[in-house]
DRENDREN-544413 format. One record per residue (C-alpha): residue in three letters; z, x, y negated; residue number from 1. Coordinates in Angstrom, 1 decimal. Example, Ala and Ser with C-alpha at 12.3 -4.5 7.8 and 13.67 -1.06 7.14 Angstrom:
2
res->ALA, w->7.8, u->12.3, v->4.5, n->1
res->SER, w->7.1, u->13.7, v->1.1, n->2
***
This chain:
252
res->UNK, w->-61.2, u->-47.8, v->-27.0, n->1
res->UNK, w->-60.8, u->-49.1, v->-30.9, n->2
res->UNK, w->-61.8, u->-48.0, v->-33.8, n->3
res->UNK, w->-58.3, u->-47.2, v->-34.6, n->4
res->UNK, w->-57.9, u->-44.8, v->-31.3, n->5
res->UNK, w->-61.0, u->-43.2, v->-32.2, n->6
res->UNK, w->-59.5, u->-41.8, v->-35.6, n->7
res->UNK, w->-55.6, u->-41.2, v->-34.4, n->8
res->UNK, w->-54.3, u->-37.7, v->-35.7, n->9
res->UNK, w->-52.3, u->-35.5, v->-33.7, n->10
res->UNK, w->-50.0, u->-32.8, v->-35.7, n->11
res->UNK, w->-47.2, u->-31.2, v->-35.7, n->12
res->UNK, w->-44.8, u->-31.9, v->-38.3, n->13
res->UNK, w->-41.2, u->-31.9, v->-40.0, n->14
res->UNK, w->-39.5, u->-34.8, v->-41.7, n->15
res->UNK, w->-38.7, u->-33.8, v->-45.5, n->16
res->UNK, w->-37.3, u->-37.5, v->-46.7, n->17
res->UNK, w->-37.5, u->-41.2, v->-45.9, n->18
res->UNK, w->-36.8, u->-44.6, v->-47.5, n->19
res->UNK, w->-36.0, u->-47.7, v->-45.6, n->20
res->UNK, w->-39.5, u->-49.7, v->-46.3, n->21
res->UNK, w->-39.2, u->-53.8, v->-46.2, n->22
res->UNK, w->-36.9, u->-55.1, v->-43.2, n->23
res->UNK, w->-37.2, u->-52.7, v->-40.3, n->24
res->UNK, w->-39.9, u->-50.3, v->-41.3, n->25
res->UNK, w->-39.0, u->-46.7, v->-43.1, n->26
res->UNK, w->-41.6, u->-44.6, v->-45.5, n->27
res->UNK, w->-41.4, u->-41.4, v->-44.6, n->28
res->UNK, w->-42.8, u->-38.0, v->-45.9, n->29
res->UNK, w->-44.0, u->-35.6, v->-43.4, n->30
res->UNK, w->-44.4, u->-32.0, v->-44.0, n->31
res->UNK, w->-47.2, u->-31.7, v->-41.8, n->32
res->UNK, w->-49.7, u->-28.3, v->-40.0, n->33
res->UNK, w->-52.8, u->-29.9, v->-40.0, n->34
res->UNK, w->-52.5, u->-32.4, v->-43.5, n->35
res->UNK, w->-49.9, u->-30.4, v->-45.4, n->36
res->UNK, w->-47.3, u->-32.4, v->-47.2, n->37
res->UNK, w->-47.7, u->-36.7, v->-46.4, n->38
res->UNK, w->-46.3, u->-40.3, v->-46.6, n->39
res->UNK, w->-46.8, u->-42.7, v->-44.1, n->40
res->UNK, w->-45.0, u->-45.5, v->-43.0, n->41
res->UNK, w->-43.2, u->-45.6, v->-39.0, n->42
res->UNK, w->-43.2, u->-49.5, v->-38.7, n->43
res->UNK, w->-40.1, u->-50.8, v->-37.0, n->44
res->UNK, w->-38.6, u->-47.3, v->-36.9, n->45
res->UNK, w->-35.2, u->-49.0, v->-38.1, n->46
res->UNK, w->-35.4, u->-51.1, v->-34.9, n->47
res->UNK, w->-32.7, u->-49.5, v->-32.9, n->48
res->UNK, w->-34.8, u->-49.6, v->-30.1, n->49
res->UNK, w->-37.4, u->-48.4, v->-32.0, n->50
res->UNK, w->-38.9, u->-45.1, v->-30.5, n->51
res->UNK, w->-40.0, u->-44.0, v->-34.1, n->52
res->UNK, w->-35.8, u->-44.2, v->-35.0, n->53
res->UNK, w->-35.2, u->-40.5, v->-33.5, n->54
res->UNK, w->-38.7, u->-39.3, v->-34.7, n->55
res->UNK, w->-38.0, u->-40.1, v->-38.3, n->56
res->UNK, w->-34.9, u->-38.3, v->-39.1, n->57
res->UNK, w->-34.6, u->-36.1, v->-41.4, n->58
res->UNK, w->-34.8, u->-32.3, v->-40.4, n->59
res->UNK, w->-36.4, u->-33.8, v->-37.3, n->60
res->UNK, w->-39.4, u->-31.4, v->-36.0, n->61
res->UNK, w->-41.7, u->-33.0, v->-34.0, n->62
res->UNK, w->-45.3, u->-33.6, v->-32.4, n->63
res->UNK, w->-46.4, u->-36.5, v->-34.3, n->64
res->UNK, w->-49.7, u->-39.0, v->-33.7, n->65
res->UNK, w->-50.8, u->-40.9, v->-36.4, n->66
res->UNK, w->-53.9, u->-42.8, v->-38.6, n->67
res->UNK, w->-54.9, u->-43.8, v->-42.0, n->68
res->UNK, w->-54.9, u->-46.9, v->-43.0, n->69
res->UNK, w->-55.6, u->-48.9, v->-45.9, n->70
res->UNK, w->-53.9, u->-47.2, v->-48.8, n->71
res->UNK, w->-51.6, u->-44.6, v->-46.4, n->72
res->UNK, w->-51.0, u->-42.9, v->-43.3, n->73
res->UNK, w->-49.6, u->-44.9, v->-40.4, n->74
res->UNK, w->-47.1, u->-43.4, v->-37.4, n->75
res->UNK, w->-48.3, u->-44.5, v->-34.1, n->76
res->UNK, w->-45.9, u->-42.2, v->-31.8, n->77
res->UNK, w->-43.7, u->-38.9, v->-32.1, n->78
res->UNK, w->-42.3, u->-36.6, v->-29.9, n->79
res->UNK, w->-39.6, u->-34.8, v->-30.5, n->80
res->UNK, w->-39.8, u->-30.8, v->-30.0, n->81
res->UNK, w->-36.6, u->-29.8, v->-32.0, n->82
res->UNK, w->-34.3, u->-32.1, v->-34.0, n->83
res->UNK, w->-32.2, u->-30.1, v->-35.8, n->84
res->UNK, w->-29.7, u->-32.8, v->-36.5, n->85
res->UNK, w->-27.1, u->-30.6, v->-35.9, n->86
res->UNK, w->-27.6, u->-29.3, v->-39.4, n->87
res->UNK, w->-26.2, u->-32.8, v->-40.1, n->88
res->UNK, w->-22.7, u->-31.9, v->-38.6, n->89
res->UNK, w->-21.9, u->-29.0, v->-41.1, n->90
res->UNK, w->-22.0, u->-29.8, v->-44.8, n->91
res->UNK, w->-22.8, u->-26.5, v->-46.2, n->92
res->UNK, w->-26.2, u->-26.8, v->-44.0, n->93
res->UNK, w->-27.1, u->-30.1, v->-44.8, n->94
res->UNK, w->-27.1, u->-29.1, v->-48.3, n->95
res->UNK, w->-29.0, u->-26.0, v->-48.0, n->96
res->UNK, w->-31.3, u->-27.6, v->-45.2, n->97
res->UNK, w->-31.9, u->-30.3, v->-47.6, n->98
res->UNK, w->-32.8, u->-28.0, v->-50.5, n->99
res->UNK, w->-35.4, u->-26.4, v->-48.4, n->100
res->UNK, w->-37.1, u->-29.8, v->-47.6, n->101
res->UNK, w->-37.2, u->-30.5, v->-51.6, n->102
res->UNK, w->-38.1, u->-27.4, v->-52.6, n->103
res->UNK, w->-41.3, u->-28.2, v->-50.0, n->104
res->UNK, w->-41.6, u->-31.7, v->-51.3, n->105
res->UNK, w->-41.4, u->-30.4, v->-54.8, n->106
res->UNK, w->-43.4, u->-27.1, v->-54.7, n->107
res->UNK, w->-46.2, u->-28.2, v->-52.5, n->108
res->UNK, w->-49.4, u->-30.8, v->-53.5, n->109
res->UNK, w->-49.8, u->-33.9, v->-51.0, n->110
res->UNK, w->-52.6, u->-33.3, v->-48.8, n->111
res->UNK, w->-52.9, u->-29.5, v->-48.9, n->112
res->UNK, w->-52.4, u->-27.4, v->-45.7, n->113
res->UNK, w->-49.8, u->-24.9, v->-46.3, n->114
res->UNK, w->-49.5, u->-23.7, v->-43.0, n->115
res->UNK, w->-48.1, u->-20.6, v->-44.2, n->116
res->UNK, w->-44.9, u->-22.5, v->-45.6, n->117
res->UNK, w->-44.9, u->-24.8, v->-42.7, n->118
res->UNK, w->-44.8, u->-21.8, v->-40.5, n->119
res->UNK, w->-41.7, u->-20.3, v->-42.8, n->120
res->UNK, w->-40.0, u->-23.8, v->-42.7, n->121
res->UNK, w->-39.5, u->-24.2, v->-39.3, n->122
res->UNK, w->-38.3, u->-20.1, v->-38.5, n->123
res->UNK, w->-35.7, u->-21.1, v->-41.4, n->124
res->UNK, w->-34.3, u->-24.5, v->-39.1, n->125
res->UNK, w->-34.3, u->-22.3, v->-36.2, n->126
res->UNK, w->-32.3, u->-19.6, v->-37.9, n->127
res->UNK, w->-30.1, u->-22.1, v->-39.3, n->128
res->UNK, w->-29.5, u->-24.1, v->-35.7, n->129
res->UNK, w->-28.7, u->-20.5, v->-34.4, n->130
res->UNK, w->-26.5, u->-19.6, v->-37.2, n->131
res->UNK, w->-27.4, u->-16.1, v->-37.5, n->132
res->UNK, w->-28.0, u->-16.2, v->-41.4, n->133
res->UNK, w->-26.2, u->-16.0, v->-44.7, n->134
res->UNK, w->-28.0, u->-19.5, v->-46.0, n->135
res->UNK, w->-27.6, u->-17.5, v->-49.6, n->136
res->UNK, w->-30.3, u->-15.0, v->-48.7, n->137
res->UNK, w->-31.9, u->-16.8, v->-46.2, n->138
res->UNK, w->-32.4, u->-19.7, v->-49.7, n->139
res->UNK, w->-33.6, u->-16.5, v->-51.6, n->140
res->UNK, w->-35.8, u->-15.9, v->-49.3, n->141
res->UNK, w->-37.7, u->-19.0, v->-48.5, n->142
res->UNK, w->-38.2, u->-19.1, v->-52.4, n->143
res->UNK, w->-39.8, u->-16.1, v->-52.9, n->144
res->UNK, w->-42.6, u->-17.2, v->-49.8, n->145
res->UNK, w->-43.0, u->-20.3, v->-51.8, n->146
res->UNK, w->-43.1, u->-18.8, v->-55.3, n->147
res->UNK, w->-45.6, u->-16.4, v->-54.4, n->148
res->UNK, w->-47.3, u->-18.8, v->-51.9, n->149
res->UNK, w->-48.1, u->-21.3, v->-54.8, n->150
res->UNK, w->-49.1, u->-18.9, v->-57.4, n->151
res->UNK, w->-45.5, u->-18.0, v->-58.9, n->152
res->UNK, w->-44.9, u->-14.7, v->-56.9, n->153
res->UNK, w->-42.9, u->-11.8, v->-58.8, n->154
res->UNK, w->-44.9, u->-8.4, v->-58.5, n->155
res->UNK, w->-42.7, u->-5.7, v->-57.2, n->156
res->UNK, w->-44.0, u->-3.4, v->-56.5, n->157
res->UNK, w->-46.6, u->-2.2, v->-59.9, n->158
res->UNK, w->-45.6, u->-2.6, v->-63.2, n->159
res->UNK, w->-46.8, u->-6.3, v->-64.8, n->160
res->UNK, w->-48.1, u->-4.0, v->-68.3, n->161
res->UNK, w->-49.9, u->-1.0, v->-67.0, n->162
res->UNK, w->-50.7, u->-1.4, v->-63.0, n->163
res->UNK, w->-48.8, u->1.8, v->-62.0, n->164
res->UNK, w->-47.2, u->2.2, v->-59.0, n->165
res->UNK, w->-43.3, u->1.4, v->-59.2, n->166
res->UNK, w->-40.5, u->2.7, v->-57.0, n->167
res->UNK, w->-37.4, u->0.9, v->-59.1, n->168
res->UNK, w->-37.1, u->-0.8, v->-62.7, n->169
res->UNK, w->-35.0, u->-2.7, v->-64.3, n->170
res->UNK, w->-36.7, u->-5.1, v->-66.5, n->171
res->UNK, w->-38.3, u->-8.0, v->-65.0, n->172
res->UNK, w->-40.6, u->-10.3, v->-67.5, n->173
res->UNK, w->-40.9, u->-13.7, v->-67.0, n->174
res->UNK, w->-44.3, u->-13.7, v->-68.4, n->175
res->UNK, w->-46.1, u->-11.9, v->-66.4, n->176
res->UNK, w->-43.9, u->-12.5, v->-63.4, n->177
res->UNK, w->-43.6, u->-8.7, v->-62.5, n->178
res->UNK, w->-41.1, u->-6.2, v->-63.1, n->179
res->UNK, w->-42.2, u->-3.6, v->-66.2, n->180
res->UNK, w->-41.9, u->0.3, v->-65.5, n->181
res->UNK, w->-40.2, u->2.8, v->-67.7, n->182
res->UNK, w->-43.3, u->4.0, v->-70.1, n->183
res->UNK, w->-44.4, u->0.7, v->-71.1, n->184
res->UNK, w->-42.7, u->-1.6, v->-73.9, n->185
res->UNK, w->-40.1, u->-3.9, v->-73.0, n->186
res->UNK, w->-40.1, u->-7.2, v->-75.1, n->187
res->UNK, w->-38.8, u->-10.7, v->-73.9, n->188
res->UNK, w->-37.9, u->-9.2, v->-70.3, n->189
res->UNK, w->-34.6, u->-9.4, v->-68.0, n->190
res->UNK, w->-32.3, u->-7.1, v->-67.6, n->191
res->UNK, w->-31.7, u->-6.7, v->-63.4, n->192
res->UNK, w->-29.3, u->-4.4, v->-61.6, n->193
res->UNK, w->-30.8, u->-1.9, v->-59.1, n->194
res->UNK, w->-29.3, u->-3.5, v->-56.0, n->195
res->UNK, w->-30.8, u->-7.1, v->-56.9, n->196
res->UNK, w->-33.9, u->-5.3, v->-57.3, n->197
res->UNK, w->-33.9, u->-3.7, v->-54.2, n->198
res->UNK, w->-33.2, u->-6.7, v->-52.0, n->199
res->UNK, w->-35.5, u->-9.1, v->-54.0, n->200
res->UNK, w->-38.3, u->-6.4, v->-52.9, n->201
res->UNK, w->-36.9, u->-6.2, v->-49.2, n->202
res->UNK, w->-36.6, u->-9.9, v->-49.3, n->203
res->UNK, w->-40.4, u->-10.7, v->-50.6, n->204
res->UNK, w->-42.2, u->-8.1, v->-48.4, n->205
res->UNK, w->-39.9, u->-9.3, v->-45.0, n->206
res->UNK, w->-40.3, u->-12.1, v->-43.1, n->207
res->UNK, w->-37.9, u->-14.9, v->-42.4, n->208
res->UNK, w->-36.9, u->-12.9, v->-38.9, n->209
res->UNK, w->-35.3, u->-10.1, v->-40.6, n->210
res->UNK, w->-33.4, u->-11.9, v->-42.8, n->211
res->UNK, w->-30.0, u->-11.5, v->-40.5, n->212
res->UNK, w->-30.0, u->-8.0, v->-40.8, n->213
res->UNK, w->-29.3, u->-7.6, v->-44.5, n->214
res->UNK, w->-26.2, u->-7.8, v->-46.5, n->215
res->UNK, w->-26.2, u->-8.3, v->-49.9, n->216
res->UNK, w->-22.9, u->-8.6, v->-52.5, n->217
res->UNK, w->-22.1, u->-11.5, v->-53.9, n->218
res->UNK, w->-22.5, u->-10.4, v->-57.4, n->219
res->UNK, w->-25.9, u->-9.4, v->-56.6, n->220
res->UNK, w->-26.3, u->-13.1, v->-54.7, n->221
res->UNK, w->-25.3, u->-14.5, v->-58.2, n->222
res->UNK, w->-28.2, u->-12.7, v->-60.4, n->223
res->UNK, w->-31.0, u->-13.1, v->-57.6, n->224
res->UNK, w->-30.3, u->-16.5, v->-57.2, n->225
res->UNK, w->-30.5, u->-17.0, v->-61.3, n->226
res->UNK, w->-33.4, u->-15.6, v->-61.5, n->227
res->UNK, w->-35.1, u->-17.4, v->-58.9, n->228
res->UNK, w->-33.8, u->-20.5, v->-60.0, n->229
res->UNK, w->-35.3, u->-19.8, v->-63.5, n->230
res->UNK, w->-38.6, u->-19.5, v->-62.2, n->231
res->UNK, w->-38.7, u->-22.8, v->-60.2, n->232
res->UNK, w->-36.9, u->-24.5, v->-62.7, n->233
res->UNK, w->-39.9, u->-23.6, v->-65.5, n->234
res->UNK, w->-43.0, u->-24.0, v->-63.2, n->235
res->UNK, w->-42.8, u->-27.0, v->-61.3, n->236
res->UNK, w->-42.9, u->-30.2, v->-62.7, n->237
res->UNK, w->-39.4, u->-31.4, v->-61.5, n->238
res->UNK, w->-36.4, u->-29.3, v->-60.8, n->239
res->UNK, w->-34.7, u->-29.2, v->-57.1, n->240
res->UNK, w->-31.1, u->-31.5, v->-57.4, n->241
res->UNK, w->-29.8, u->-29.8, v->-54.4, n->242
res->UNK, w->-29.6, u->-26.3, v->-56.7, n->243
res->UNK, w->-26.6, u->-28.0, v->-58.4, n->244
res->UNK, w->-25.1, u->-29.0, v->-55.1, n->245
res->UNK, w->-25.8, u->-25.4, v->-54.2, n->246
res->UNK, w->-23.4, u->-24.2, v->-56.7, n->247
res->UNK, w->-20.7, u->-26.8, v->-55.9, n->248
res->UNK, w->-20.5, u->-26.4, v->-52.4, n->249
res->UNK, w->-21.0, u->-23.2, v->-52.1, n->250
res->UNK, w->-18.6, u->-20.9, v->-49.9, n->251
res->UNK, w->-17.4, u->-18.0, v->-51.8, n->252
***
């Protein structure tokens, strides 16, 4: 046995991106349990009898062995446990599967285990592949894990000012990242509607699974999803493309 079998990694993982890499190999960044978020490169994957090819697509969800090398992680087999390239056939989950992945790639540091995300990641594929989700909500969602996840997370459930114990409001300030409660002084806050307030707590104390079971207005999916999209525009150093496309494709 080498050196090299003697430091192989085994983890389970999910494709976020890749980049074709020279003549037949592909860089790819793996959104991994064990390493959190990586890049490696799956020589000859572009080979196509390459048995990286199916291993490296994007979405793809799978048990993956690999090693470091010199200046980056190197993909010595995969095994797939759940594709998900049917997302691929409809264009309205393409995009919103996509936005997840960079919203991953975007919110999370390379090399930090986020199995907590990871975990949330993959429940969101699987309720996609199933399609037993409004992707709206299910988008909303997956934010708010990853907002409060990374430090960003919008207290519900006291007022941001005093501590006390809230039950409703209607003023939500971006400073603090908390919703305000009726006794305390309201400066530089936004105004929310009672309904969006309701389902953004039901939607950050829930998980992923019980999604399905609400249904929200569409008025109410507008202001949740500009309010969220304010947050993760101002506290991450890039802002997620795929929001646009969110808004384009969208269907009403």
């Amino acid at each position: 046995m080498g050196v090299q079998d003697l430091n192989l990694i085994k983890t389970r993982g999910v494709v976020l991106k890749t980049q074709d890499y020279k003549e037949n190999d592909k860089l790819v960044w793996l959104f991994t349990e064990k390493l959190g978020k990586i890049s490696l490169i799956a020589k000859g994957a572009r080979k196509g009898k390459s048995k990286l090819m199916s291993t490296t697509l994007p979405f793809c969800y799978g048990e993956f062995v690999l090693y470091k090398g010199r200046s980056m992680y190197i993909l010595n087999e995969g095994k797939i446990i759940e594709s998900f390239q049917d997302l691929l056939e409809d264009f309205e989950y393409l995009i919103y599967g996509s936005y997840l992945n960079e919203l991953v790639d975007i919110c999370c540091e390379d090399g930090q285990k986020e199995f907590f995300i990871f975990k949330n990641l993959i429940t969101a594929f699987y309720l996609m592949k199933n399609k037993v989700v409004d992707l709206d909500i299910l988008a909303r969602a997956f934010e708010l894990k990853i907002l409060s996840h990374t430090g960003y997370g919008i207290n519900l459930e006291e007022c941001c000012i005093c501590g006390n114990k809230i039950n409703t409001s209607n003023y939500l300030s971006m400073q603090y990242y908390g919703m305000i409660c009726n006794n305390c002084e309201k400066r530089y806050v936004t105004q929310i509607s009672t309904i969006a307030y309701n389902i953004l707590k039901f939607l950050n104390k829930s998980e992923l699974e019980k999604v399905p079971r609400i249904k929200v207005p569409q008025n109410a999916k507008k202001e949740i999803e500009q309010i969220l999209s304010n947050i993760i525009s101002t506290n991450y150093t890039k802002r997620p493309k795929s929001l646009d496309m969110l808004k384009h494709f969208k269907v009403e």
